[in-house]
MIKOLTOR-649693 format. One line per field, with one value per residue: residue number from 1; residue in three letters; x, y, z of N, C-alpha, C in turn. Coordinates in nm, 3 decimals. Layout:
// residues N
nr: [NUM,...];
rest: [Ala,...];
n.px: [X,...];
n.py: [Y,...];
n.pz: [Z,...];
ca.px: [X,...];
ca.py: [Y,...];
ca.pz: [Z,...];
c.px: [X,...];
c.py: [Y,...];
c.pz: [Z,...];
This chain:
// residues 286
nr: [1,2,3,4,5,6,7,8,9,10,11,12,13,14,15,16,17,18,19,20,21,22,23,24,25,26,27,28,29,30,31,32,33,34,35,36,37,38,39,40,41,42,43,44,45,46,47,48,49,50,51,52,53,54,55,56,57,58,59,60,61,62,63,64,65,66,67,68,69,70,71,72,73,74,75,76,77,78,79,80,81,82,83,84,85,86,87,88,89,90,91,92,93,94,95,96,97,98,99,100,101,102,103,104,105,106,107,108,109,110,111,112,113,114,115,116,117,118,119,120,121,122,123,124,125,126,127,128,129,130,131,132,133,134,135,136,137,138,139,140,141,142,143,144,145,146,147,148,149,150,151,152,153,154,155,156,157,158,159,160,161,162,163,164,165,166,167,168,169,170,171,172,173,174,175,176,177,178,179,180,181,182,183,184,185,186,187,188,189,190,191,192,193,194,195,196,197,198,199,200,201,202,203,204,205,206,207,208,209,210,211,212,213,214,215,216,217,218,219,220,221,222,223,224,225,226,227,228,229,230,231,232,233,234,235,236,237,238,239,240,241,242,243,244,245,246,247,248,249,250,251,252,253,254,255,256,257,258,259,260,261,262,263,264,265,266,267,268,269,270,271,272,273,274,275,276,277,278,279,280,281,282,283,284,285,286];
rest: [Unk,Unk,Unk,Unk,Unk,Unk,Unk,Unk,Unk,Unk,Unk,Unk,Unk,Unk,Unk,Unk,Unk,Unk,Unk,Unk,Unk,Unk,Unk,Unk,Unk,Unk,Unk,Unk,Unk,Unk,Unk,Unk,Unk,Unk,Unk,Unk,Unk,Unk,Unk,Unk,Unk,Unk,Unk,Unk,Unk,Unk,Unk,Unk,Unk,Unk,Unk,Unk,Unk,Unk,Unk,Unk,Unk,Unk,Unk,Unk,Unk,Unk,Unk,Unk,Unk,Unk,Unk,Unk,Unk,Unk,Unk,Unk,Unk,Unk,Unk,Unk,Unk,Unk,Unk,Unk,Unk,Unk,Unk,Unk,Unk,Unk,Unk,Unk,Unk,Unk,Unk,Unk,Unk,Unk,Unk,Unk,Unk,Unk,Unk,Unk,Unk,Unk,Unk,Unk,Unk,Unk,Unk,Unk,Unk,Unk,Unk,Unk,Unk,Unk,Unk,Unk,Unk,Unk,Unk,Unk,Unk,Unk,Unk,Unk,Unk,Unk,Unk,Unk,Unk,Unk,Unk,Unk,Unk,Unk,Unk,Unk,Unk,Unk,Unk,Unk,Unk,Unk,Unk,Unk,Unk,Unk,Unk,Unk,Unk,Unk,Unk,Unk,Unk,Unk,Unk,Unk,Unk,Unk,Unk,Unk,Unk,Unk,Unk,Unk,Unk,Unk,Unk,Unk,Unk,Unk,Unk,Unk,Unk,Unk,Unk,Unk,Unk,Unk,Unk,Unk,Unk,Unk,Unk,Unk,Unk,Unk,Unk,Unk,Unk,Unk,Unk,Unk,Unk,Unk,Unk,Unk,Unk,Unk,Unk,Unk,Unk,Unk,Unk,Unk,Unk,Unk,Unk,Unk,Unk,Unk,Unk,Unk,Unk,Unk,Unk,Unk,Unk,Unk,Unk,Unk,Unk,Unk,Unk,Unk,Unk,Unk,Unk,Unk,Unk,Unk,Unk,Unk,Unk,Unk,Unk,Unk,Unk,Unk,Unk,Unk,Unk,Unk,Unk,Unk,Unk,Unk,Unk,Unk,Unk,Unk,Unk,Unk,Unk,Unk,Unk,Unk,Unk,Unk,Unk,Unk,Unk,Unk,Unk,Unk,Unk,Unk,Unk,Unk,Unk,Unk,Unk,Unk,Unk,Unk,Unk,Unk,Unk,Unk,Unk,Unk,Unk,Unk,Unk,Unk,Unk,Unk];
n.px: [12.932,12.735,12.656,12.854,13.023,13.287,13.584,13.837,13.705,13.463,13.585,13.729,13.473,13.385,13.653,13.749,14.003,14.105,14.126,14.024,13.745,13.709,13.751,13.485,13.340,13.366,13.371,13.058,12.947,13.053,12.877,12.617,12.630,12.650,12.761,12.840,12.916,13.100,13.360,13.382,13.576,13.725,13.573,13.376,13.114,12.704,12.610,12.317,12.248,12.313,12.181,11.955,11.940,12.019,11.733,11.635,11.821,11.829,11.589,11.644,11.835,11.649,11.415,11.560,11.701,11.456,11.361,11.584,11.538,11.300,11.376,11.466,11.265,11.153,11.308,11.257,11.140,10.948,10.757,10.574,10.371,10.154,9.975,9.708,9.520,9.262,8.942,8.639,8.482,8.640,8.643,8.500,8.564,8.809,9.000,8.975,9.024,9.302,9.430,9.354,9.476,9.753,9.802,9.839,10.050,10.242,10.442,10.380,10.251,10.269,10.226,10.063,9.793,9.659,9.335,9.183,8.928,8.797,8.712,8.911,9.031,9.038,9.215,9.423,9.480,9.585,9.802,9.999,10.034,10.165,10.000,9.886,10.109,10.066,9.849,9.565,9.370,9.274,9.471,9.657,9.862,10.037,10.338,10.488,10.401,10.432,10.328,10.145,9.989,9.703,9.462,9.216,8.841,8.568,8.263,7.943,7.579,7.319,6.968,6.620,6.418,6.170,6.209,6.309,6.543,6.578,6.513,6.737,7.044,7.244,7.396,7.471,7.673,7.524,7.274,7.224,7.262,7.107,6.968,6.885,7.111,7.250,7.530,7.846,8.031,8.152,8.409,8.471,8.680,8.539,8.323,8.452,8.557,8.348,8.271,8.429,8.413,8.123,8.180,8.371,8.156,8.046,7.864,7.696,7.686,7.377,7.262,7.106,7.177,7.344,7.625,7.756,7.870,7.802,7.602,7.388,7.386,7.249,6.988,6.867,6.833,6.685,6.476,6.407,6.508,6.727,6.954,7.219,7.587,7.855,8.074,7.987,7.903,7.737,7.550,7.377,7.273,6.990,6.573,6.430,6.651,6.813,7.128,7.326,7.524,7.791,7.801,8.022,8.199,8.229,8.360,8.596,8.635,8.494,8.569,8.771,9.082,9.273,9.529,9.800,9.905,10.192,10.440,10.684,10.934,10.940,11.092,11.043,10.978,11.065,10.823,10.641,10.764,10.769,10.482,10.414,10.610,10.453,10.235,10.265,10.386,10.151,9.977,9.709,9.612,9.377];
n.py: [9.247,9.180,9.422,9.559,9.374,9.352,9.228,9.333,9.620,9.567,9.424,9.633,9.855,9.671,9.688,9.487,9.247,9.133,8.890,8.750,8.805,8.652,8.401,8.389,8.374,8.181,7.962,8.015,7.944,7.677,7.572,7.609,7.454,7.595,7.771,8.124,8.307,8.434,8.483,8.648,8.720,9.016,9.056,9.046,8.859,8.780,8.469,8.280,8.161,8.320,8.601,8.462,8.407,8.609,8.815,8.666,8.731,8.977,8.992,8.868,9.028,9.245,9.153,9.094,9.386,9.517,9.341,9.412,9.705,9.672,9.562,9.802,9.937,9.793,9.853,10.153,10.343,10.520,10.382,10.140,9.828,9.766,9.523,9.499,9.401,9.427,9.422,9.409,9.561,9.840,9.961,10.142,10.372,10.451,10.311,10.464,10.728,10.722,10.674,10.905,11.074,10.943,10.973,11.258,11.354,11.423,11.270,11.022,10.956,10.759,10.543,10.217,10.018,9.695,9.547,9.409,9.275,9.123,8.861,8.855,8.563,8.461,8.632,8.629,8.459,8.444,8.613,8.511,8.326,8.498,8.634,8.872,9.210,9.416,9.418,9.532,9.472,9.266,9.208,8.868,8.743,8.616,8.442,8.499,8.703,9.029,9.336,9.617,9.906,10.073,10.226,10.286,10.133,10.270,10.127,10.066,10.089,9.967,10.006,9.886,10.130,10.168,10.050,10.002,10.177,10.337,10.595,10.719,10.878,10.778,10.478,10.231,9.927,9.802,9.838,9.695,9.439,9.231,9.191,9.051,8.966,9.008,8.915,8.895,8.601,8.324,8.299,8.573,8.883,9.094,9.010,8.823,9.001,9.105,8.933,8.933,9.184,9.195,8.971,9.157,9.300,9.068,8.937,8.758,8.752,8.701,8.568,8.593,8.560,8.461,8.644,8.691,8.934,9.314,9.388,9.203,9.197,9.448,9.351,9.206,9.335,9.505,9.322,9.286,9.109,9.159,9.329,9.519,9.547,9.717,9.813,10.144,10.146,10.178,10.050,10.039,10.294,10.497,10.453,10.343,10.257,10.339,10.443,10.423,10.561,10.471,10.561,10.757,10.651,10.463,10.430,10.438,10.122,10.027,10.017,9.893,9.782,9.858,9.662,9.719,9.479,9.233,9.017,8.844,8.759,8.861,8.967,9.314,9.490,9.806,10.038,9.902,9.918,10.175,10.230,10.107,10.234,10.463,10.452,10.351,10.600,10.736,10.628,10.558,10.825,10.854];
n.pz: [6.713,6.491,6.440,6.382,6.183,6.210,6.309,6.498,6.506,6.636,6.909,7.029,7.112,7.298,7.441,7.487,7.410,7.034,6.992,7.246,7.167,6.908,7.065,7.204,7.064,6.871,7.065,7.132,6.858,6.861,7.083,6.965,6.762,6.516,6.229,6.273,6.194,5.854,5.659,5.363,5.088,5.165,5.382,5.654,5.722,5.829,5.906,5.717,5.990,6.162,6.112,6.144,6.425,6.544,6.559,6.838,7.033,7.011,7.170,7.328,7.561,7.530,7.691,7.937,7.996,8.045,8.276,8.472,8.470,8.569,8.884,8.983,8.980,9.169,9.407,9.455,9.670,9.635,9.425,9.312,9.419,9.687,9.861,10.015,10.298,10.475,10.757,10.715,10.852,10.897,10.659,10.566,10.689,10.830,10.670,10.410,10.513,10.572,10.366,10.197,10.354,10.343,10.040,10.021,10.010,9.742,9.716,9.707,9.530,9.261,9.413,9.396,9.502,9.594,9.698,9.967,10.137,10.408,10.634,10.929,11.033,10.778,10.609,10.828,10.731,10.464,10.483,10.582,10.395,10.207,10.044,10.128,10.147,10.412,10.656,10.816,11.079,11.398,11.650,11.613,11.782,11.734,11.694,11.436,11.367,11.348,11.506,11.541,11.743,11.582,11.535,11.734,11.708,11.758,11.966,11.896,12.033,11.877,11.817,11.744,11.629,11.784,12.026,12.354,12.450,12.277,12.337,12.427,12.477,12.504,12.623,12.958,12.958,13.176,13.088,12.873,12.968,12.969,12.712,12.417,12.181,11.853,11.677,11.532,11.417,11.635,11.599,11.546,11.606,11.788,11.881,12.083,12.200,12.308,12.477,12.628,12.794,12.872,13.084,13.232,13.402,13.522,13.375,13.102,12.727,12.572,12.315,12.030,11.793,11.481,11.291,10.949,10.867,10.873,10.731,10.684,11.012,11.060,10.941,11.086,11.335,11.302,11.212,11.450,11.618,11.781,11.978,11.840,11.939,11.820,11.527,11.371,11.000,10.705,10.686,10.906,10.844,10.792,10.821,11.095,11.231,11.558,11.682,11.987,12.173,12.359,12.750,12.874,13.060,13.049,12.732,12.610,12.746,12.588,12.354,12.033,11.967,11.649,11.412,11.250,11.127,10.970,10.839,11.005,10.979,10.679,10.360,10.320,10.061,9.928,9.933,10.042,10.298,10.341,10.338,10.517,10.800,10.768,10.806,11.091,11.149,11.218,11.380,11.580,11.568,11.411];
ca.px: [12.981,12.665,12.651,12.984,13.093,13.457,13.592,13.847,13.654,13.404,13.636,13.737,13.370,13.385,13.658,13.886,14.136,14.011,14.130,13.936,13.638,13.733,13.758,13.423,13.227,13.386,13.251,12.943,12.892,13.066,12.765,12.506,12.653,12.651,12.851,12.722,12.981,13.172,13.457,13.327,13.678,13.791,13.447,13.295,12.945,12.681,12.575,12.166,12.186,12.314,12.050,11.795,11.951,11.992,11.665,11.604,11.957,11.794,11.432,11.634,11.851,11.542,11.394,11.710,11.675,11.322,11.388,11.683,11.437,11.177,11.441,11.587,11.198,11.093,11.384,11.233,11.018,10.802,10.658,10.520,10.180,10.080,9.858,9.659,9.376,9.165,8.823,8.503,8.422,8.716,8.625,8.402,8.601,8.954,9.066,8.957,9.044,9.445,9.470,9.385,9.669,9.879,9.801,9.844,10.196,10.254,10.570,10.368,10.111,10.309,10.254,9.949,9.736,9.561,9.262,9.163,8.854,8.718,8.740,8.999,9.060,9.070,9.287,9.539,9.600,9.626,9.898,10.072,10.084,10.206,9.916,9.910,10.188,10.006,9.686,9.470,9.299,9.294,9.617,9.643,9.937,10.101,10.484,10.536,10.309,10.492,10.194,10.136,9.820,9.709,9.363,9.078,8.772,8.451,8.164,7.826,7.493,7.211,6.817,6.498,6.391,6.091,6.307,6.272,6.686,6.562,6.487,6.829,7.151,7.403,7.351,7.571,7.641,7.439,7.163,7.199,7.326,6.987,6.892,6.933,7.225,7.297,7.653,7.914,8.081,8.241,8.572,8.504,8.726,8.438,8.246,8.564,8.572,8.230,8.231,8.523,8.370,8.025,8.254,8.406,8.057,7.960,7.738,7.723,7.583,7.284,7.335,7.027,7.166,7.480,7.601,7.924,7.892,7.718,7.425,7.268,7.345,7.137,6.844,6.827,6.813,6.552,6.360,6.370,6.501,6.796,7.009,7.365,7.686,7.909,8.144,7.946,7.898,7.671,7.423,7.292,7.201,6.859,6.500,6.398,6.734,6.868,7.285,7.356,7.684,7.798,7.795,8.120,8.256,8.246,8.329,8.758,8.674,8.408,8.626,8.844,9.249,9.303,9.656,9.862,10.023,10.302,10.476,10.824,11.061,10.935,11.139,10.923,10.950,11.047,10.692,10.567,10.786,10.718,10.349,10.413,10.587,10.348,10.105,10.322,10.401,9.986,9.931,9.594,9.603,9.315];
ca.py: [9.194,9.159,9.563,9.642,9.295,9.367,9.192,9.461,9.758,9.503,9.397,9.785,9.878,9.587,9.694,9.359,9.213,9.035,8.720,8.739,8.815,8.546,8.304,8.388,8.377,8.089,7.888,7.986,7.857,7.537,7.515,7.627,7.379,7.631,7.932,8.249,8.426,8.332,8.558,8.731,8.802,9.093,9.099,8.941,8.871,8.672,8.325,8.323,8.116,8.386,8.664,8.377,8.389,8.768,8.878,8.641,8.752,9.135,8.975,8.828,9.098,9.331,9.113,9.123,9.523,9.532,9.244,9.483,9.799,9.620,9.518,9.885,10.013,9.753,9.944,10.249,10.361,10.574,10.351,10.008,9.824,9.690,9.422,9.535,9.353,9.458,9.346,9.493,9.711,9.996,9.967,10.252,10.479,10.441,10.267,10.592,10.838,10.705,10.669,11.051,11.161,10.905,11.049,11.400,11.367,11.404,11.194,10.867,10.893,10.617,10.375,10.199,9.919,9.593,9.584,9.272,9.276,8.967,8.790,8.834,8.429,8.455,8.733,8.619,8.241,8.495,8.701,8.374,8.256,8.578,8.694,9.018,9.290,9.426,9.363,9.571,9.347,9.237,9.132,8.746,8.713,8.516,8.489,8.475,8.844,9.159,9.414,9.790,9.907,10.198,10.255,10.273,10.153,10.245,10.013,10.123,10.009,9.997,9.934,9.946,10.285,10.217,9.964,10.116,10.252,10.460,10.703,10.750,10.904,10.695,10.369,10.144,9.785,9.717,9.848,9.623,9.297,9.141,9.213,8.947,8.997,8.995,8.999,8.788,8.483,8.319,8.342,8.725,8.959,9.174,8.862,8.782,9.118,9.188,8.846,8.984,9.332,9.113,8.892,9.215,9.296,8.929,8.863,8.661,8.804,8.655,8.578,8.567,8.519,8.528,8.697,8.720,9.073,9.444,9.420,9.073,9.235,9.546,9.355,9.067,9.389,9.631,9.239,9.306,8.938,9.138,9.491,9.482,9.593,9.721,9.966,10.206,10.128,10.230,9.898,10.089,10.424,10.494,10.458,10.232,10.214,10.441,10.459,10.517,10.546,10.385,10.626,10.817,10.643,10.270,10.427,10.341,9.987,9.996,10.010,9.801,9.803,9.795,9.652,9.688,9.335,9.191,8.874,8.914,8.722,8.838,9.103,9.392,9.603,9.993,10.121,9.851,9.958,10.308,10.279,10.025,10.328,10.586,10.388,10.343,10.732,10.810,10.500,10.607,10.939,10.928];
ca.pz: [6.586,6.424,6.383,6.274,6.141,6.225,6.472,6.552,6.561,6.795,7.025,7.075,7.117,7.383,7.550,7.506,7.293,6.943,7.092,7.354,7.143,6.845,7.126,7.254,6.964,6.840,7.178,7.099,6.760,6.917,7.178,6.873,6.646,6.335,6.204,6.298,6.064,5.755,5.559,5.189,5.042,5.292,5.446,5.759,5.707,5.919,5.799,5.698,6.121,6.240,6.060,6.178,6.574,6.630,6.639,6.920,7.077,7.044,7.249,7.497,7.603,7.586,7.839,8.042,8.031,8.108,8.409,8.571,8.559,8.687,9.011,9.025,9.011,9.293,9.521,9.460,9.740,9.551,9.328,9.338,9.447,9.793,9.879,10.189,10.331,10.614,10.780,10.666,10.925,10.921,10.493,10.558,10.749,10.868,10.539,10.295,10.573,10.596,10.251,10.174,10.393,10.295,9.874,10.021,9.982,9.595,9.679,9.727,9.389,9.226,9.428,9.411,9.612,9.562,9.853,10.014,10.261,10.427,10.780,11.010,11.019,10.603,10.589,10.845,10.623,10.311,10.514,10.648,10.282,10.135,9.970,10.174,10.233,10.518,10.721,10.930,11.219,11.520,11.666,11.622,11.912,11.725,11.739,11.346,11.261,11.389,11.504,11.601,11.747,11.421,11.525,11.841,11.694,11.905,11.939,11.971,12.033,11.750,11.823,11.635,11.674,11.895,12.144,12.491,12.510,12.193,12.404,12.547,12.364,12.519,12.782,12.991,12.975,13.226,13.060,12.729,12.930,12.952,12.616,12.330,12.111,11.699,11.689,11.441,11.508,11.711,11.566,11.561,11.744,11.839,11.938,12.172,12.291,12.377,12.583,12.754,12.832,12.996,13.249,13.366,13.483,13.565,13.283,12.999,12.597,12.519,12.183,11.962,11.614,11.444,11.122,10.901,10.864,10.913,10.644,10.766,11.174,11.055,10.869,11.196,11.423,11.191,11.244,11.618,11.656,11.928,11.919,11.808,11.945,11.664,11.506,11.238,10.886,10.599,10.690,11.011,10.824,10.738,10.947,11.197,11.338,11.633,11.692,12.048,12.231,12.563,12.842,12.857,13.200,12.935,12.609,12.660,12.740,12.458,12.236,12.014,11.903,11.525,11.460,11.152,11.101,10.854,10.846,11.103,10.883,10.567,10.360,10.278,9.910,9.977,9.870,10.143,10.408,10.334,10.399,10.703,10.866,10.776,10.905,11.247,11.243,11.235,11.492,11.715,11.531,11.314];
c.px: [12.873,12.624,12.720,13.046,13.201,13.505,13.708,13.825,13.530,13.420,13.735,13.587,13.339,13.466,13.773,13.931,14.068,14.020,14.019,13.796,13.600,13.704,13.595,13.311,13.233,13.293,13.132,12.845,12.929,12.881,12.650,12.506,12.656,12.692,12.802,12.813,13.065,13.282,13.455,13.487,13.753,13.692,13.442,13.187,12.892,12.587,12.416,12.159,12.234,12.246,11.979,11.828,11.945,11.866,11.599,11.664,11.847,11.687,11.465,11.728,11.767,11.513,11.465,11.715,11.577,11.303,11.461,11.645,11.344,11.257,11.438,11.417,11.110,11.178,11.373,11.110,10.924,10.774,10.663,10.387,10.221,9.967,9.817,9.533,9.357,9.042,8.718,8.488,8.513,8.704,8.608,8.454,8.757,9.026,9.084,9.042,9.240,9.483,9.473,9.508,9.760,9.901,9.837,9.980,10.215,10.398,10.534,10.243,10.117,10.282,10.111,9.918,9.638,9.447,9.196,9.029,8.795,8.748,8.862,9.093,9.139,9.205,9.406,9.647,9.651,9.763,10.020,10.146,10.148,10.178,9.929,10.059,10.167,9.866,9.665,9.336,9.343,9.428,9.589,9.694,9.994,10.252,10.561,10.506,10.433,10.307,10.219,10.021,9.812,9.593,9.291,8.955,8.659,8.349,8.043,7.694,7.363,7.099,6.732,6.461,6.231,6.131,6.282,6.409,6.676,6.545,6.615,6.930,7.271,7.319,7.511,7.561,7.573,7.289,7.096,7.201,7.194,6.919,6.974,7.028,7.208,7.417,7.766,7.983,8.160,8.422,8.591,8.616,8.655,8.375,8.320,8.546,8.442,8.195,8.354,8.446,8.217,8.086,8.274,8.276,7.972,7.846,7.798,7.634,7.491,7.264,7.183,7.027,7.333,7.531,7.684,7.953,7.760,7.598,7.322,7.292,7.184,7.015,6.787,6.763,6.674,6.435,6.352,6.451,6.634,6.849,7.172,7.441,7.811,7.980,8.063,7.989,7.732,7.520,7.334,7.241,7.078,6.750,6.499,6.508,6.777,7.036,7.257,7.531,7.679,7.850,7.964,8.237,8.288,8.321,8.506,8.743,8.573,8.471,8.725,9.039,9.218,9.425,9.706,9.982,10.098,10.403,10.675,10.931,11.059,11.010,11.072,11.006,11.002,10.945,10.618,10.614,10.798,10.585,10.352,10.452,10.532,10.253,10.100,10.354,10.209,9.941,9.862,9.607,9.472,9.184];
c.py: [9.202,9.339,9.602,9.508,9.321,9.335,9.262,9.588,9.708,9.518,9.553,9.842,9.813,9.597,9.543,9.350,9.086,8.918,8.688,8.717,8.655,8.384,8.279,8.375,8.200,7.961,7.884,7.947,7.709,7.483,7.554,7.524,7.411,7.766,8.038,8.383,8.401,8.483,8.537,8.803,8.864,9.129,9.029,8.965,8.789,8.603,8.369,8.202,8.174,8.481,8.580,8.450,8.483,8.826,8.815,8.650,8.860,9.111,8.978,8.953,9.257,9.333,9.118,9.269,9.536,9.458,9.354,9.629,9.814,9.581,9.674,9.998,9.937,9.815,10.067,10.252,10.423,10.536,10.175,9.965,9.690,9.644,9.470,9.462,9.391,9.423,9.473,9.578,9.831,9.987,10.069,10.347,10.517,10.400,10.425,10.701,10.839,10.694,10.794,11.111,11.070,10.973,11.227,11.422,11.334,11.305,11.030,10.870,10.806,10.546,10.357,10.055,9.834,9.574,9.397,9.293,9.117,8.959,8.804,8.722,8.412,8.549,8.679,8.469,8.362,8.581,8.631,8.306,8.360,8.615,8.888,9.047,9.246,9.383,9.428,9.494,9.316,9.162,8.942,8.691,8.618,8.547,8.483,8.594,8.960,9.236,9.534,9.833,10.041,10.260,10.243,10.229,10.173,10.179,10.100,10.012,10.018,9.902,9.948,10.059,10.285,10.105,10.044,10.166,10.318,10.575,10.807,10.767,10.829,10.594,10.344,10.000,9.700,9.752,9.757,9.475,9.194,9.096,9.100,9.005,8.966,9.018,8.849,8.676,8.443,8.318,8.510,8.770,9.044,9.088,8.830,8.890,9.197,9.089,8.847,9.106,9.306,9.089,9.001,9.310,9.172,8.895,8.799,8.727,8.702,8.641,8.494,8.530,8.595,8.496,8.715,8.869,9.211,9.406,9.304,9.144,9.328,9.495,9.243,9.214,9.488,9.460,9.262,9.157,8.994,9.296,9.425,9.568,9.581,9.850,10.027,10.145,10.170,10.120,9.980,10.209,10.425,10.488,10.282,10.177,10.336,10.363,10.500,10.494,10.518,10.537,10.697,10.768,10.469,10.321,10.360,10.183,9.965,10.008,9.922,9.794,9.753,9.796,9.640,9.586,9.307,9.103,8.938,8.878,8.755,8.960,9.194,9.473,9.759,10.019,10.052,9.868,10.111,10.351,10.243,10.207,10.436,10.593,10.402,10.492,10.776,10.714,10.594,10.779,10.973,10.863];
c.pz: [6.478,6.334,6.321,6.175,6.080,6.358,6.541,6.596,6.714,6.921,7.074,7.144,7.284,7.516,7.616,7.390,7.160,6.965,7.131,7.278,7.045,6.901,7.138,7.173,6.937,6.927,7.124,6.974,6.799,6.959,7.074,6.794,6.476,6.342,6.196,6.198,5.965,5.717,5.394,5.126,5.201,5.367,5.543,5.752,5.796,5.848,5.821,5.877,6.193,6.245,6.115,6.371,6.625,6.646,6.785,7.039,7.147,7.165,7.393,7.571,7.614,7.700,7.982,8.099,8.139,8.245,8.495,8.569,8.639,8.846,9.016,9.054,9.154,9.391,9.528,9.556,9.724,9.506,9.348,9.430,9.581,9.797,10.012,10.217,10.477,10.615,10.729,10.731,10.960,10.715,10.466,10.592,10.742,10.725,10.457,10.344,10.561,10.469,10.184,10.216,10.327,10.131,9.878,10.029,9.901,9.558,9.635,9.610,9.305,9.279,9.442,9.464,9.533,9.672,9.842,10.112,10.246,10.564,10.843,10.993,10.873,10.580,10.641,10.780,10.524,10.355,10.523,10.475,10.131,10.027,9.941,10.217,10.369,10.576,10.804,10.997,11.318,11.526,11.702,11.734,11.856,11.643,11.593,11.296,11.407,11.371,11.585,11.590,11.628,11.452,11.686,11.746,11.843,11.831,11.993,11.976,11.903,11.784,11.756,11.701,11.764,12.026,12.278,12.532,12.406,12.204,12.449,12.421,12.399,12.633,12.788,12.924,13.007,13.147,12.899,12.779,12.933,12.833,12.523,12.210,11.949,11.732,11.545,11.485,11.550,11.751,11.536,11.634,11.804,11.878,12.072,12.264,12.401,12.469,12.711,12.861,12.949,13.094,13.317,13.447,13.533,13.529,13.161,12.878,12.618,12.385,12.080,11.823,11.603,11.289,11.043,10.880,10.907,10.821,10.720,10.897,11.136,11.023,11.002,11.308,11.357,11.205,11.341,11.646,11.786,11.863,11.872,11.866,11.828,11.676,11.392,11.139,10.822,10.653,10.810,10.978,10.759,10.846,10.984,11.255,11.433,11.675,11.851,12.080,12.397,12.607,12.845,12.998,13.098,12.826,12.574,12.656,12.597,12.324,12.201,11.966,11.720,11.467,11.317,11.140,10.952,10.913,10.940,11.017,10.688,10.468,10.276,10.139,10.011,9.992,9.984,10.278,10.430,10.412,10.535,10.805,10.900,10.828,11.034,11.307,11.247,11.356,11.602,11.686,11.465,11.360];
């Protein structure tokens, strides 16, 4: 009405009967409390509160637009942004490496990612409270996260470079279990795992110091204060440390599961159940 101010050619435009429209206007100066159009002779014009009300008419059915592209572009699986958090130590590797292939398909360059790293523990409240999409970490086991193993990490050993297994390009277990430990804490899953991997030789870590992450392990072990068992990162490169690898008859149990979790009842975005399965078709591929 406000374009053509005619309320027959309108209510054609519209698609109903001028009744219908007459009626409907009418209402809504009722519920406004003031006349949104008056009659100039043989004219229909609109009152200076209805010129005041339309451009806020025009704002809100903008918004209304812009609201129901924004729905019709969250059901698009090419485009939209995931929250992913994972633990520090696949940051370096596995993270960058799955994200190339996943970008090497010019189908998925829309969509883009928010990144999360921190603790295991931290990560899985922020998942729980629907911070994160997804999450790469250790499987929690718990009966509310859906999980799929995605990854092997391996664990190695790292000494000061004149240590007396510096000598050697790979050891066993037994040859570290005496030795005093750097390792993270006790709510680790590598902490957990490496006091699993002792028992099944009937020892116990020795646990000389403990660290929230790779840079403090590397600078406790470059002190000599113990060696570390670990997965690679950037913190162990350089001198005075030596990398080895467990013996090739250990290196299977020496290693860890890394599990792509997401909430079981929660309902995922296209663009987030896109990656989930891309993730699940590369699972222990890369």
């Amino acid at each position: 009405m406000a374009e053509v101010l005619h309320y027959t050619k309108a209510a054609n435009q519209l698609y109903i009967s001028q009744p219908s429209l007459s009626y409907a206007i009418s209402e809504l100066e009722k519920e406004l409390g003031v006349p949104l159009f008056e009659r100039k002779g043989n004219r229909t014009c609109m009152t200076k509160y209805g010129e005041n009300f339309l451009p806020y008419v025009k704002q809100i059915f903008a918004t209304l637009d812009e609201a129901t592209a924004h729905l019709y572009e969250m059901l698009d699986a090419s485009t939209g942004k995931i929250n992913l958090g994972y633990i520090f130590s696949i940051s370096f590797d596995f993270v960058p490496r799955i994200l190339e292939v996943f970008y090497s398909d010019q189908s998925n360059s829309r969509i883009t990612f928010e990144f999360f790293q921190g603790l295991h523990s931290v990560l899985i409240e922020k998942l729980k409270s629907g911070s994160l999409d997804l999450l790469l970490s250790a499987n929690p086991n718990d009966k509310t996260i859906k999980s799929v193993p995605v990854y092997k990490q391996e664990l190695f050993v790292v000494v000061p470079e004149d240590h007396r297994l510096a000598r050697k390009d790979e050891v066993s277990l037994a040859d570290v279990k005496d030795e005093p430990l750097v390792t993270l804490g006790r709510t680790s899953n590598i902490r957990t795992h490496l006091v699993r991997c002792f028992e099944n030789i009937g020892a116990k870590p020795i646990i000389a110091g403990e660290v929230a992450e790779c840079i403090g392990m590397s600078a406790l072990v470059r002190a000599k204060l113990g060696i570390a068992i670990t997965p690679l990162s950037p913190a162990f490169e350089g001198g005075n440390l030596k990398v080895l690898h467990f013996c090739a008859e250990e290196r299977d149990t020496m290693q860890r599961k890394i599990y792509l979790l997401w909430l079981k009842d929660r309902q995922l975005e296209p663009s987030v159940k896109r990656f989930r399965d891309f993730m699940v078709e590369h699972s222990l591929q890369s």
